[in-house]
TIKOL-616455 format. One record per atom (N, C-alpha, C): residue in one letter; x, y, z. Coordinates in steps of 0.1 Angstrom, whole numbers, plus 5000, padded with zeros to 4 digits. Layout:
% residues N
AXYZ
...
This chain:
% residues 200
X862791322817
X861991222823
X862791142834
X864291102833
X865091022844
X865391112849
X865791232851
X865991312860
X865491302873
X866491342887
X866291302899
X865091342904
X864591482899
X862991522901
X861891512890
X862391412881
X861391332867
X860291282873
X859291242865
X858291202869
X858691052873
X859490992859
X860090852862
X860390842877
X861090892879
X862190892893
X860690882906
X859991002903
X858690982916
X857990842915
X857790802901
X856990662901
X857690542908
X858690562907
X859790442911
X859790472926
X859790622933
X859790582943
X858490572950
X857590602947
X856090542951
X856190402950
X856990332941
X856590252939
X857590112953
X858690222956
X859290172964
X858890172978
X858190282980
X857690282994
X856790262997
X855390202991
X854490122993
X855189942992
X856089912985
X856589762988
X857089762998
X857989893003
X858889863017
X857989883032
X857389973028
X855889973042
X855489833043
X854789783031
X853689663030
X855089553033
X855989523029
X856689433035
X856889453053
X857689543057
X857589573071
X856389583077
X854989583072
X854289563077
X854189413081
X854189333068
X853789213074
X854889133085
X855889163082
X856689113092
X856789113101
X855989273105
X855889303118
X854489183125
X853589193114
X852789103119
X852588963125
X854488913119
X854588793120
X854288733136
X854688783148
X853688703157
X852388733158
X851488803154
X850188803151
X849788863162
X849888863172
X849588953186
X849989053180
X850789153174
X851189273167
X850989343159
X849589253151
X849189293141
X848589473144
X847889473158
X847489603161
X848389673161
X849489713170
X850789803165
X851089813152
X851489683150
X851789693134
X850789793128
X849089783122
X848289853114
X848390023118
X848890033135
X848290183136
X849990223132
X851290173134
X852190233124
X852290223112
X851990133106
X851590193088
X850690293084
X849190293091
X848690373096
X849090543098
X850290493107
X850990633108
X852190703099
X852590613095
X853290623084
X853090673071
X851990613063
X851090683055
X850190823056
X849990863066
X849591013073
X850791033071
X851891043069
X852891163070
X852891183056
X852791093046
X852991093026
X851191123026
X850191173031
X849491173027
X849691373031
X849991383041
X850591513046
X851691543043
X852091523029
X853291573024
X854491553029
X854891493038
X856191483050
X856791383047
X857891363046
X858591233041
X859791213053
X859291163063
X860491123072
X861191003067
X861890913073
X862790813072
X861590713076
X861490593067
X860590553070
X860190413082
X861590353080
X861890223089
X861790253104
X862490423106
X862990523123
X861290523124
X860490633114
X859090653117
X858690533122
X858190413116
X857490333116
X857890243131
X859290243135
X859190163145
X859390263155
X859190393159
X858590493165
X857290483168
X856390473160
X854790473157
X854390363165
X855090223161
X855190093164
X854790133180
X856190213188
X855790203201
X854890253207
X855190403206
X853690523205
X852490443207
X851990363199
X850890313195
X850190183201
X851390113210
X851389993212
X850189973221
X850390053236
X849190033243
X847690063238
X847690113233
X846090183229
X845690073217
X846390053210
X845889983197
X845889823203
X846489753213
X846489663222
X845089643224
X844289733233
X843289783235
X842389743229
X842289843219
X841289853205
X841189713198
X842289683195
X842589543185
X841589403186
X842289403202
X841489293202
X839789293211
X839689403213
X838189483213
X836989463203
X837689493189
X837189513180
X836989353173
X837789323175
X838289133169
X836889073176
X836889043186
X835889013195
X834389043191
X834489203187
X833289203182
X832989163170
X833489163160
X833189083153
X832988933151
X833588923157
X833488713159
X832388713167
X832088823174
X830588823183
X828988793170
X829688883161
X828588923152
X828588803141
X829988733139
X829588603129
X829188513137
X829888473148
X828388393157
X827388403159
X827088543157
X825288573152
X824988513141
X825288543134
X825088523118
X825188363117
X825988263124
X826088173119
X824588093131
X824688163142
X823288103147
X821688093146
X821688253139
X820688303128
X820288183116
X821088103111
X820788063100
X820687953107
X820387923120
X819587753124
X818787773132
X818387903131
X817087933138
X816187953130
X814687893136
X813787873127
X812787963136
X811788043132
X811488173138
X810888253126
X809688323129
X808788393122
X809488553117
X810188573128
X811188723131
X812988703128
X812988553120
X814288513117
X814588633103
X813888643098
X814688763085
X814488933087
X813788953101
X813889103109
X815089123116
X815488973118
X816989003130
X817988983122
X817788903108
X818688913100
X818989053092
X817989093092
X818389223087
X819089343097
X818689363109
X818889423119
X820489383122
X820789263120
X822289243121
X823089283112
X822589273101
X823489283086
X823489503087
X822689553094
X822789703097
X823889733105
X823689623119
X825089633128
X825689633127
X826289523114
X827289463113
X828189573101
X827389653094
X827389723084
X828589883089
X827089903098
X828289973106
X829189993118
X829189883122
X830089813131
X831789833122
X831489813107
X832589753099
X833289903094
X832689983090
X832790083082
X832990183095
X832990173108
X833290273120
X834690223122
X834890093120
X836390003127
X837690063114
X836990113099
X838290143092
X838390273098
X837890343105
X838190473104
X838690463118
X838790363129
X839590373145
X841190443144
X841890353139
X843390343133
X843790493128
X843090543119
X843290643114
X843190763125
X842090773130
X842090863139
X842990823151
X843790713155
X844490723170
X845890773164
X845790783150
X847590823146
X846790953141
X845791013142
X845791143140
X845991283149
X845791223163
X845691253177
X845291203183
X845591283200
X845591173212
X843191173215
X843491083216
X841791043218
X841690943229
X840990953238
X840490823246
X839890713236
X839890613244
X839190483236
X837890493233
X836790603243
X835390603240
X835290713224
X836390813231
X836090903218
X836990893207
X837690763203
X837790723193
X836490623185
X835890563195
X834990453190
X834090563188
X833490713195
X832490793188
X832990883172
X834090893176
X834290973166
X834490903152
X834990783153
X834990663144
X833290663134
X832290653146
X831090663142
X830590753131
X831190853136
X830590993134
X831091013120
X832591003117
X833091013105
X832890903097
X832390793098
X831990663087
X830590743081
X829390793090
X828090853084
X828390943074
X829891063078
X829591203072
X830391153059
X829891273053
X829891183040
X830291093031
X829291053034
X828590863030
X829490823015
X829390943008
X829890902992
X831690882997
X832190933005
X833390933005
X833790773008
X832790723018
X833090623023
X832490473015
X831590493008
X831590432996
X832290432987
X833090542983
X834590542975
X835390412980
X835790492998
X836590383004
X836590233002
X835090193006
X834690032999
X835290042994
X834590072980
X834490012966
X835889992966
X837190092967
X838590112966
X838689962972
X838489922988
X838989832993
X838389672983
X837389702982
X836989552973
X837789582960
X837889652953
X838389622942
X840189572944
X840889682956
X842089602957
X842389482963
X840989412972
X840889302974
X840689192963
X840189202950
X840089122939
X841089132930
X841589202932
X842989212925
X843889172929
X844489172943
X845289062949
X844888962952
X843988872951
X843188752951
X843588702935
X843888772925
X844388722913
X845788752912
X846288822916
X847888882918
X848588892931
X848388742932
X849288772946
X850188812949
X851288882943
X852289022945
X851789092950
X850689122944
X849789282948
X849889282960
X849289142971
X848889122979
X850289182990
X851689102985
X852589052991
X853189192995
X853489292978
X854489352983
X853589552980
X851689552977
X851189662979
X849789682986
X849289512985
X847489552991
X847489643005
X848489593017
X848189703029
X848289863025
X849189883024
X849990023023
X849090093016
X849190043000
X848090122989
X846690122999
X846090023009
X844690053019
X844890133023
X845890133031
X846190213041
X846190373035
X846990353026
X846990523021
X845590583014
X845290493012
X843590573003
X842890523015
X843290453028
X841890473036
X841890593043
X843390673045
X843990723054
X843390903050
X843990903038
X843191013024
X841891023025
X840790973024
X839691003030
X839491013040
X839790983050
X839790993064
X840091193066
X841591193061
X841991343059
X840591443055
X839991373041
X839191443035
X837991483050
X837591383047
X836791413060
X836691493071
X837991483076
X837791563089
X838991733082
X839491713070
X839391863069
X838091943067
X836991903057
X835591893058
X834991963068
X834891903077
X834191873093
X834991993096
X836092043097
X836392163107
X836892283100
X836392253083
X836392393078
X835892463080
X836392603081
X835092723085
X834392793079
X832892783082
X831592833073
X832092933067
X831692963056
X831793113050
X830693163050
């Protein structure tokens, strides 16, 4: 069981390199403008342990970091925008008084629905190959629909690690990103192996 290829020995180091990701993540985040680089190298980082590859992980990660810088620049604060677009909807919706006030409420809560569930899957696909910005935001689309049960997994996964570090703030500190990142990243795989298997 302690043996250098024990199971012990794998758990410890799983258990090491999701604290040392999720730590260097945040730190990278620390001027906040970076948070985009930052996500699409953890992002990238986790695609290689999800793909079996175990590079060096600090060399990977601030590799990725650069690679990634412009495009996720881009995207980042694209996507930010739109959403602050959509809770200013939501928060102007509820002082409007209007016969068609709970048709646009619903119509938003659809947008906003998939608006949300296309933006986890951006990241993933720009550390999977090179994409333009349109045909990441299509292809983002495209793989949040196909299949739906996978991406309901995803949720459910992200809310429940979100309530868990909301009571265990460790969780939060030193696994909530990383552990996301790697099961958002894992579906993501599933998916587009999926998508370009061939018919039999």
């Amino acid at each position: 069981m302690f043996k250098v290829d024990g199971m012990f020995h794998r758990i410890c180091t799983w258990i090491y390199r999701f604290a040392y990701i999720n730590l260097l993540f945040l730190i990278s985040c620390l001027p906040v403008i970076t948070i985009y680089p930052a996500t699409a190298a953890l992002f990238g980082v986790v695609r290689q342990w999800v793909k079996k590859n175990d590079p060096p992980v600090f060399t990977n990660y601030r590799l990725l970091f650069v690679e990634n810088f412009k495009q996720s620049m881009v995207l980042g604060p694209a996507i930010t925008v739109v959403f602050l677009v959509l809770i200013a909807d939501f928060f102007l919706l509820t002082r409007v008084q209007s016969g068609i006030k709970g048709l646009l409420m619903v119509c938003l809560l659809v947008i906003s629905f998939f608006s949300f569930i296309s933006a986890i899957y951006i990241v993933p696909l720009m550390v999977n190959g090179y994409y333009t910005t349109k045909e990441l935001v299509k292809n983002a689309f495209q793989l949040s629909i196909y299949k739906p049960f996978l991406t309901l997994f995803n949720l459910l996964t992200l809310i429940g690690l979100i309530y868990i570090s909301l009571r265990f703030s460790f969780i939060l500190l030193f696994f909530f990103f990383s552990i996301s990142a790697f099961i958002t990243y894992w579906v993501t795989e599933r998916k587009i192996s999926h998508a370009t298997a061939p018919v039999k």
